[in-house]
N, C-alpha and C positions, 0 to 999 in steps of 0.2 A: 631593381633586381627582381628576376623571376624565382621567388624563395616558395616552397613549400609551406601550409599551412604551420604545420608541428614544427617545422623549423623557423617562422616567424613568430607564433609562441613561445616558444622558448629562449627567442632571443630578449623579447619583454620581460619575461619571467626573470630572468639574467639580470639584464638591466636593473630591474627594478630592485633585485635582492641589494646590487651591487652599489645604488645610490643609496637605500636605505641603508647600508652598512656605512656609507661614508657620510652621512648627514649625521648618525649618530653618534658616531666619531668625533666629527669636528665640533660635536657640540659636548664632548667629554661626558656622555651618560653613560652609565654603566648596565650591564647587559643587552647591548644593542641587536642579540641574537631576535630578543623579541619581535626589534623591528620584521626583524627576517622570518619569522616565522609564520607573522602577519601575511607576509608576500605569499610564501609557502602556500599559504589555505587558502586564503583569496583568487589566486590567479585560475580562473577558468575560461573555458573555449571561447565565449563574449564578453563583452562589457557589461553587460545586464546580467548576467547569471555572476559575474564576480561585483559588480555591486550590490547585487541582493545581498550575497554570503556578506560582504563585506559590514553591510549595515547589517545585522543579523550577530556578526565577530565583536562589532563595536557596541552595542548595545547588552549584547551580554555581558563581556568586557565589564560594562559601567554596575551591570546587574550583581555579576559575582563580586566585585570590588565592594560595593554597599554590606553584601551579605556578610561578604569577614571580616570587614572592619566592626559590622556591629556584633558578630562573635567575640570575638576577639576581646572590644571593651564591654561584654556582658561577663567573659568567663576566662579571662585573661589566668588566672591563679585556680582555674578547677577546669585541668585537663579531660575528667572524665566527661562531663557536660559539653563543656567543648566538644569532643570527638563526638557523642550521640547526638547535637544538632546540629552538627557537620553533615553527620551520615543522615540525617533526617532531610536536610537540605539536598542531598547528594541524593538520594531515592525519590525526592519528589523533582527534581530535574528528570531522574532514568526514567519514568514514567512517562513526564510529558514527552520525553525527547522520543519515545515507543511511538504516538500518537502520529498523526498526517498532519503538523503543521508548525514549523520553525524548527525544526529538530535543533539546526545547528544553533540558533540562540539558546536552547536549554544547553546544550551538549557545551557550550563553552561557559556559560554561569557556571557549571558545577566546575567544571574544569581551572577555570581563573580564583575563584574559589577557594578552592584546595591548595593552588598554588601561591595566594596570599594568605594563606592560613597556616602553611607550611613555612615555607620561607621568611615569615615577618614575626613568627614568634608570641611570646607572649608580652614583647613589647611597643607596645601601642603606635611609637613614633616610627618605630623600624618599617610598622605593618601599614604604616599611612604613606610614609615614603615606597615604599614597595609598591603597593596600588595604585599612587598617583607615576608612580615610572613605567608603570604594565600599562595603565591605558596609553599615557603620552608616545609610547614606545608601539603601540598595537597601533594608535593614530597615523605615525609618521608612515608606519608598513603600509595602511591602508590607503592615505594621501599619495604618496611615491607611485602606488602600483597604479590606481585610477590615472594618475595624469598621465603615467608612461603608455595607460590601456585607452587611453583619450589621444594621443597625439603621435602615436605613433601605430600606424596598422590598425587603427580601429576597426572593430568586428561586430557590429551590429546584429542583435538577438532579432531583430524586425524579418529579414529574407528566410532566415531557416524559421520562424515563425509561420511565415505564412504557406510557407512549402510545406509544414508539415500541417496546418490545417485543412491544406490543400488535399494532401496525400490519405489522409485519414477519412477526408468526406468521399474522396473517390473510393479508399477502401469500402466502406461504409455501403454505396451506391451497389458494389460489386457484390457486395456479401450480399444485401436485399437480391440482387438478380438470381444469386445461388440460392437463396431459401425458397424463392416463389420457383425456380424450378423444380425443386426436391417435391415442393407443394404439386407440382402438376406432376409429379411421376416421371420427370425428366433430368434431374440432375445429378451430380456429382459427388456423393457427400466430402471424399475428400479433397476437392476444391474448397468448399465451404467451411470445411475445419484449418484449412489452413487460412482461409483467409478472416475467419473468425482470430488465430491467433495474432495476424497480425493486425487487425483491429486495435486488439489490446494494446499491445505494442505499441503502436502510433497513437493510442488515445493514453496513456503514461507518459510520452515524450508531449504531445500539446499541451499536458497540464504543467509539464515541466516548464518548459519553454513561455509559455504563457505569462508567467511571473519575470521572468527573466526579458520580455519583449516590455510589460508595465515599467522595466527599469530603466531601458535604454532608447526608448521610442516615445518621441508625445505622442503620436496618432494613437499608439495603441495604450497606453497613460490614460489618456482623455477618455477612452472609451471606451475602458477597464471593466465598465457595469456591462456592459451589453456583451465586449466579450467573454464575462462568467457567466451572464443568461447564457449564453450561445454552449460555453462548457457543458454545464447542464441541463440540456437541449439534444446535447450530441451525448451525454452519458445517458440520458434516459431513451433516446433511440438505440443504443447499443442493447439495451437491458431488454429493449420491447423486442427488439429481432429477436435475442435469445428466447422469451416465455414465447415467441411468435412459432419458433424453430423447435418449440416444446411441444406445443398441441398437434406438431402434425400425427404424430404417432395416433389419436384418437381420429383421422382424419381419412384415414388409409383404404377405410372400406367405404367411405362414402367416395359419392360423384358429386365432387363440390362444384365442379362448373354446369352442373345443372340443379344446384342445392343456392347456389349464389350465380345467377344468371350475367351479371355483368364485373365478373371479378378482371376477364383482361382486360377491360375497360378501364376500371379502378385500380390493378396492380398497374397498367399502363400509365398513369397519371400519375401514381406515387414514382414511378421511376422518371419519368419527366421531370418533376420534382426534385428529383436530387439529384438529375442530371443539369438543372439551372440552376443548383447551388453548388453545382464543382463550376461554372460557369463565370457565377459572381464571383467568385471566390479566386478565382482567374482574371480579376476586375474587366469581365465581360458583360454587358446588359440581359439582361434574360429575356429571350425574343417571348414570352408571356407571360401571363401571372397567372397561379391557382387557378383552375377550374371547380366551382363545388363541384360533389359527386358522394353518394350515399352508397354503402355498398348494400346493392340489393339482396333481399331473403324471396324465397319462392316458397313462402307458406305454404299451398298444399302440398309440396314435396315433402317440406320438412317436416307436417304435419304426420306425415303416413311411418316416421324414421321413428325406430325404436326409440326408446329417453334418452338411455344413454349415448346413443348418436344423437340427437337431441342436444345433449350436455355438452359432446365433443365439439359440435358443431358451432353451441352458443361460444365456447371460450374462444376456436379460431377465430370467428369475426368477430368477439369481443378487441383479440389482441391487431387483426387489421384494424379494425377502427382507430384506436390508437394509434398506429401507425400515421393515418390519414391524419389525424389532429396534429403528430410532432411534427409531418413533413413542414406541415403548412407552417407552424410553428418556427421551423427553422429556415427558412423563405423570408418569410416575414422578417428575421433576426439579421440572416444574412444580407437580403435588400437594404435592411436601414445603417446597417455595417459599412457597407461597401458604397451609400449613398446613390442608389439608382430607385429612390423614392419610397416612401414609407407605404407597406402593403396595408392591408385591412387588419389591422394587427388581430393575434388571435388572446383572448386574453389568461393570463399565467394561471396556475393554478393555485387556490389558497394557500400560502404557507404552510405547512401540519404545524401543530400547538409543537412548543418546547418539550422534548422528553425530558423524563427523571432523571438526573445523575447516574450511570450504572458505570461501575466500575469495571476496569479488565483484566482477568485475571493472570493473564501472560505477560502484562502492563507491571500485576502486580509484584511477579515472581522476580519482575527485570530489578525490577525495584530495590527488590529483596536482595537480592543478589550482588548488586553492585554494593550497595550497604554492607553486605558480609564480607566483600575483598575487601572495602575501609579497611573495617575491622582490623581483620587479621593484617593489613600493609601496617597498621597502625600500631598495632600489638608487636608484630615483628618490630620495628622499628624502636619500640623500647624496650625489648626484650632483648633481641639478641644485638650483642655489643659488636660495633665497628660491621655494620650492615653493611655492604656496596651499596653508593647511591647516599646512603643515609635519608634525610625527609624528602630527598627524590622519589623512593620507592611507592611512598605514598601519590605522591603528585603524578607520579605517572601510571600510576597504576589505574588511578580513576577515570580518565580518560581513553584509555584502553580496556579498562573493564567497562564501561559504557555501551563503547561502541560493539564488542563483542557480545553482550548481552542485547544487545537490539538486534543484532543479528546472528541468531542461535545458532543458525545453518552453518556459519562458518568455525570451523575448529581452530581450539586455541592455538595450536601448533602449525597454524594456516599460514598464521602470521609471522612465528617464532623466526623462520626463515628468513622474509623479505627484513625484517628486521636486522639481524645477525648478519647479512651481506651488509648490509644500510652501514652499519657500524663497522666494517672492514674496512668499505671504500673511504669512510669519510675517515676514519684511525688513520689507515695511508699515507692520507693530506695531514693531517696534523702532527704524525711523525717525523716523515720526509720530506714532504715541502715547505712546510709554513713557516718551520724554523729558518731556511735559507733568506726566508722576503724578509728586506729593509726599508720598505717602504707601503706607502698605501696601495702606489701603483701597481708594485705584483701581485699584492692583497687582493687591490680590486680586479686583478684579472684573472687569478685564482680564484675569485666568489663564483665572476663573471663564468667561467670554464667548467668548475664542478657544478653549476644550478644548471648551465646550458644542457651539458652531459645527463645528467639525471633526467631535465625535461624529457631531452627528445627519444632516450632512450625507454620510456616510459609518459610517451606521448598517448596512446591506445585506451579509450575511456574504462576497459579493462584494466588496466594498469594501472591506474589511480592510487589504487592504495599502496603500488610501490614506491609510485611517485611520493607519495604524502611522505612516507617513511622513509625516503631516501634523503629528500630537503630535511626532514626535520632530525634526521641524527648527523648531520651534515653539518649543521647547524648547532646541535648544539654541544656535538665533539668538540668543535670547532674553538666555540668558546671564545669567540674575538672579542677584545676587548683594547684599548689602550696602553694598558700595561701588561701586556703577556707576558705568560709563562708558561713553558714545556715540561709537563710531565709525562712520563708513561704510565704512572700508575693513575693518572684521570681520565685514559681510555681504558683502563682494563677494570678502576671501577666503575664508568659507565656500561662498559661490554657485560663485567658482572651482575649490574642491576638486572638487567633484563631476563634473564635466565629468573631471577627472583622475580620477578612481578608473574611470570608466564606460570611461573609454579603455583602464586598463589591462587591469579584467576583459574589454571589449570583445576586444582583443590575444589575451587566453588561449581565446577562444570555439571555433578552429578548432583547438586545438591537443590532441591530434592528431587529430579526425577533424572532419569536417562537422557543424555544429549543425542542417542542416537534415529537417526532420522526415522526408522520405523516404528521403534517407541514414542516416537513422539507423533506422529500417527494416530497410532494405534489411540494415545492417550487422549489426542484430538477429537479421534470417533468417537470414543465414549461421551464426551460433552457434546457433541453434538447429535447425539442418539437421547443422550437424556433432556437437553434443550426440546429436543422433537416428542418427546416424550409428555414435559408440562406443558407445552403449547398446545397438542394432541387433548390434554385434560382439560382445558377450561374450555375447550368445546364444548364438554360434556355440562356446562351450568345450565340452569334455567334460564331462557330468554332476557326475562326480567330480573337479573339475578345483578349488584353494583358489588364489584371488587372493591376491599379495602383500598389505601397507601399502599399496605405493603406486597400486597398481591398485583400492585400495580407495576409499583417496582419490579414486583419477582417476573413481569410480563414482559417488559421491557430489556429486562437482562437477555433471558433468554429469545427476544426478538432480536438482538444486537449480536446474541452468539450465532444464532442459525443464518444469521448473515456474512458473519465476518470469516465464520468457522471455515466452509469451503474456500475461501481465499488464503489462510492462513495454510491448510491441509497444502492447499497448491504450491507454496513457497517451499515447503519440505521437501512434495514429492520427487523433482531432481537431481536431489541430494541423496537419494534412498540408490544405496549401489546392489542393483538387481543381479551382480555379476554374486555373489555371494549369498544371495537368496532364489536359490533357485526353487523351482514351480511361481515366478514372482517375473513378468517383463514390462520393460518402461509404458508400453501401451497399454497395457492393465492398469498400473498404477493410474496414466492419464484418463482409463476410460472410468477407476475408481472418481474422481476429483470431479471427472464432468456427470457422473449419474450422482454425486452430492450436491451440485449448483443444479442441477436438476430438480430435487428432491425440496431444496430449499424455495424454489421458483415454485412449485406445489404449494407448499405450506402456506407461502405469502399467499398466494392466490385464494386460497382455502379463507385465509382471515379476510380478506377486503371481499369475497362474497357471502361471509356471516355478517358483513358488518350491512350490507342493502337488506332493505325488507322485502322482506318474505309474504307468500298468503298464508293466512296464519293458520286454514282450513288442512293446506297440505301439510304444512310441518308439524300441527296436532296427531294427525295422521299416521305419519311416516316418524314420529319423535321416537320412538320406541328401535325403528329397525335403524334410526340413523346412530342412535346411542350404542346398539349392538356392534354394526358396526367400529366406531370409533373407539371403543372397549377393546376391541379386537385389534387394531391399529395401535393402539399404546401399548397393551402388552407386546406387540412385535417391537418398539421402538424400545420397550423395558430390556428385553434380549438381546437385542443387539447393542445398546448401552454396554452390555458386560461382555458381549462376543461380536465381537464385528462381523463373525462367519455364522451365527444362528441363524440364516434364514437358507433356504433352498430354492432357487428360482420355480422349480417343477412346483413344489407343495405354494408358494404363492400365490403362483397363475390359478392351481387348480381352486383356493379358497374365494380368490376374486370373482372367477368367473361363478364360484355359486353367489357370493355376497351378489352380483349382477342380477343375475339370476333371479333371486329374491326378491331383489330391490324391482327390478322391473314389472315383475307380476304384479307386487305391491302398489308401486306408484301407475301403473294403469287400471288397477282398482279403485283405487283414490280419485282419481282424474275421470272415472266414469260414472262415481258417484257425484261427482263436483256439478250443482246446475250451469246451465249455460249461460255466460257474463259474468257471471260471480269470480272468475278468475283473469283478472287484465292481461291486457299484453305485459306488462313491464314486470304482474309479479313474477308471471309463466316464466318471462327470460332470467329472471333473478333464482328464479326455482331451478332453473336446469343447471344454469351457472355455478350456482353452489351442489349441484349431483354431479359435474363434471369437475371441479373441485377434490371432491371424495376420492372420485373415481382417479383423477390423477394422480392424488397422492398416491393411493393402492398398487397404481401403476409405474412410479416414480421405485416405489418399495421393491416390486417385482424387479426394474433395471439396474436395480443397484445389487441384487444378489446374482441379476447374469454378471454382470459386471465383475463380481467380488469371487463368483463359483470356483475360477481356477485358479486363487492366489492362495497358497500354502500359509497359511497365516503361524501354523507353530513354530515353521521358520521366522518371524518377526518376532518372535517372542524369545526365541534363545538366546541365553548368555552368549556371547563372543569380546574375544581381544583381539582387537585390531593391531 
């Protein structure tokens, strides 16, 4: 049959709930919903992405089971204990689960957890039988769904794998064509920003898929190592266009095709290059291999070029060079991938040392947070008499307050909705239909009809979370069991729980800061104004100066903020409804987000050319005006720490161009005192590298106040009810 995708899906999905309810059945255990709900979560668009979650469900599964059974017989008779390393337990899940790796195994420890800590009492046997029935019950969901995702319609994560590593390097290919145009004075820029975003884009879905292709594919299983080189190969080409797509601005008023005489030679090669890795990658042979090619400098050109075109100058072909190293890099990667003979490999780069532990502090607030709806689910629950729900409220609450504290963006009442319909439809079924079935058979084609339903209607990888929530109150309305029984008042107090849990997590929303997208913003800036701020300072130590531990630590944190920060700002800003802040439109805000990745791509730059040696002639020299400088620089990042709006694009430029100014007269004083030979080539390029450093930050500073000049910021700041 010529069936549609999402209607082949969903007939699995079906199927699967539908044996799983009948194997549990016949084998007289009780709450067989389990199995179902197993199915529920499990079921994704391949086999590889639902055996990832799947093994990920069962393992936590095993994890939260150990956790509460040994609560339980540590603190079986001291409730209070109990509940604070419940919650202790349940905050250091919300944390991990924050992080980039297994989300859904933390997210179901804390979750199963709860649930056998809830349900199994403070009697030991009850809570062992309970646990040992969640996992055998989570197994049978997960066994049922694989075979049914193995033997019928299997959907292999291996073809949309490759298509999208496909799609991404051609992305990638295109984006380079558009920056070397912009580079010559001929392109587009918005081509390039849009195709910068879908870069992004497709380089999220390869990492996605990637994991999902190691599940269901030996070829790419086997050669697992090579495709996470290749990952990050392709993430540090993205990273390199962008600091590449940064320096042109310093570029502008020079003639770099006669400052670098053989650059369309060189850009020539690199795009060959990545036009034989959309090639291989297309399991095509690549009609050559790498050509070396150095990108030339015409010294006395660039001798005669002020410093700081000097500076600008060194960083551009600092960042093609690199270029050149990852092309070949990923040639090399992609050849030995695709088995059309192993290139002259190019060799990786050292490891960096392990950093310090630094914590996070949006990590830690998640934390926090979920711990405080415990609480209060936990308080309510023995406080006020004849709860809806009863130790539901808890158990559900957890898992729902999890997931909405991991994702801020989304309001609590986002959900309230798809909820509250979820429980209509599935009441419906348990009122009007279920009672009529006298058998398994209508049972099972009643499972079979409402899981179909729900899928396909809620097929749209947007639609997911209605999907989630529509199986799982479906489910556990449902309530199927061997010996049923009809009540109405078990749907109206499951229908009432919910209303309470939405209250409580509602309650913890503000606490402690505003959930509203430009508050939190706003609060974003600040941290990462003051991050810029102490990174800006230990500029200012002495050469020969060793940081403590703890100054090490403190370095580190704030390296990890001024990284993270602009990604995390970006998550917000399309949540930020510009229709109600007016002086405020979405392309401000985006042109906010991109002169912060900006600003941040300075500052890294700034620390890996303090970290080469210098000649130590000029920096004696020049230490006095570079300090001044960077004095000057912190106190701007002090200010806008507290005001996002304290700088002025006009008074910027005008400070830079004297600091230029200054600095030029200076360092061609220096340079004319300097004998001749006493200054190498490598220190000269390491000297200018770190003056075009300075200079970018400065410059980076200036684009972020045009950038910010016409957003009304007192608008972000006012109270309002929504």
């Amino acid at each position: 049959m010529n069936l549609s995708r999402k209607t082949r899906e969903s007939i699995k999905t079906a199927l699967a709930m539908t044996l799983a309810y009948g194997i549990a059945l016949s084998m007289d255990w009780d709450r067989p919903y389990w199995a179902g709900f197993a199915v529920a979560m499990i079921s994704l668009a391949t086999i590889g992405q639902s055996f990832n979650k799947a093994a990920l469900r069962m393992i936590g599964t095993l994890m939260g089971m150990g956790v509460a059974l040994t609560l339980i017989a540590l603190f079986a008779q001291d409730r209070w204990p109990f509940i604070l390393f419940l919650s202790i337990w349940i905050g250091l899940c919300t944390y991990m689960m924050a992080g980039t790796k297994r989300q859904y195994f933390w997210h179901v420890s804390a979750f199963v957890c709860a649930i056998i800590c809830m349900d199994g009492g403070p009697d030991p046997v009850n809570a062992f039988d309970t646990a040992i029935l969640r996992a055998q019950e989570t197994g049978l969901g997960i066994l049922v769904y694989s075979l049914v995702a193995i033997f019928l319609w299997p959907s292999s994560s291996r073809a949309g794998f490759e298509a999208a590593v496909g799609k991404l390097a051609a992305t990638q290919h295109q984006l380079y064509r558009a920056y070397l145009d912009l580079m010559n004075g001929t392109g587009d820029i918005g081509k390039a920003q849009s195709l910068k975003a879908q870069a992004i884009q497709e380089q999220a879905r390869f990492s996605q898929l990637l994991g999902a292709a190691q599940g269901d594919s030996y070829e790419v299983h086997e050669r697992r190592q090579a495709w996470r080189r290749y990952q990050g190969q392709v993430v540090a080409l993205g990273e390199t266009l962008e600091r590449w797509h940064d320096s042109f601005a310093g570029l502008q008023a020079l003639d770099v095709q006669r400052l670098l005489p053989n650059l369309a030679a060189f850009g020539g090669e690199l795009d060959l290059r990545l036009g034989q890795i959309e090639h291989m990658l297309a399991n095509q042979r690549p009609a050559q291999q790498p050509t070396a090619i150095e990108l030339a400098l015409d010294e006395e050109a660039a001798r005669a070029l002020p410093h700081f075109h000097k500076a600008a100058l060194a960083i551009g072909r600092k960042q093609l060079q690199r270029l050149e190293i990852l092309t070949r890099s990923l040639f090399n990667s992609v050849s030995d991938l695709k088995g059309f003979g192993q290139s002259i490999a190019v060799p990786d780069a050292a490891a960096p040392p392990p950093a310090p532990f630094v914590p996070d502090p949006d990590r830690i607030m998640a934390a926090f947070r979920v711990m405080l709806i415990l609480w209060l689910a936990w308080l309510t629950l023995i406080y006020v008499n004849g709860i809806p729900g009863g130790a539901g409220v808890v158990s559900m609450a957890v898992p729902i307050g999890m997931a909405l504290v991991t994702m801020p963006q989304v309001s609590v009442w986002q959900l309230f909705k798809p909820v509250m319909t979820s429980v209509l439809f599935a009441g419906s079924l348990y009122i009007f239909v279920m009672p009529k079935l006298s058998s398994f058979t209508g049972l099972g084609l009643m499972i079979f009809a409402a899981t179909f339903t729900i899928c396909y209607l809620f097929a749209a990888p947007r639609q997911m979370l209605g999907r989630a929530f529509g199986l799982a109150m479906f489910v556990v309305i449902a309530g199927i069991s061997n010996e049923q029984t009809y009540s109405f008042l078990s749907v109206a107090n499951t229908a009432l729980m919910f209303p309470t849990v939405f209250l409580i997590i509602a309650a913890t929303a503000y606490i402690p800061f505003s959930p509203r997208p430009e508050r939190a913003v706003l609060r974003l800036l600040g941290r990462f104004f003051r991050s810029n701020e102490y990174l800006i300072s230990i500029t200012l130590q002495d050469p020969g100066y060793a940081p403590s531990h703890l100054e090490q630590w403190k370095q580190a944190f704030h390296a990890r903020e001024l990284a993270t920060l602009p990604q995390k700002i970006g998550t917000w800003a399309p949540h930020i409804d510009t229709s109600t802040l007016p002086g405020t439109s979405p392309e401000q805000v985006q042109s906010l987000v991109t002169s912060l990745q900006v600003l941040t791509y300075r500052m890294q730059e700034l620390d890996e050319a303090r970290g080469n040696p210098q000649a130590q002639q000029l920096v004696k020299e020049l230490l006095a005006d570079f300090r001044a400088w960077r004095l000057r620089v912190q106190q701007t990042f002090q200010r806008l720490s507290q005001d996002p709006a304290a700088g002025e694009q006009a008074i910027f430029r005008t400070r830079l161009n004297e600091i230029m100014k200054h600095l030029e007269a200076r360092t061609r004083d220096t340079l004319d005192k300097t004998p001749d030979g006493q200054l190498g080539d490598r220190d000269e390029e390491n000297f200018y590298r770190l003056l075009g450093a300075y200079r970018g930050v400065s410059e980076a500073l200036v684009d972020y106040a045009g950038s910010t000049g016409g957003i009304d910021w007192a608008r972000w700041r006012e109270e309002r009810f929504a």
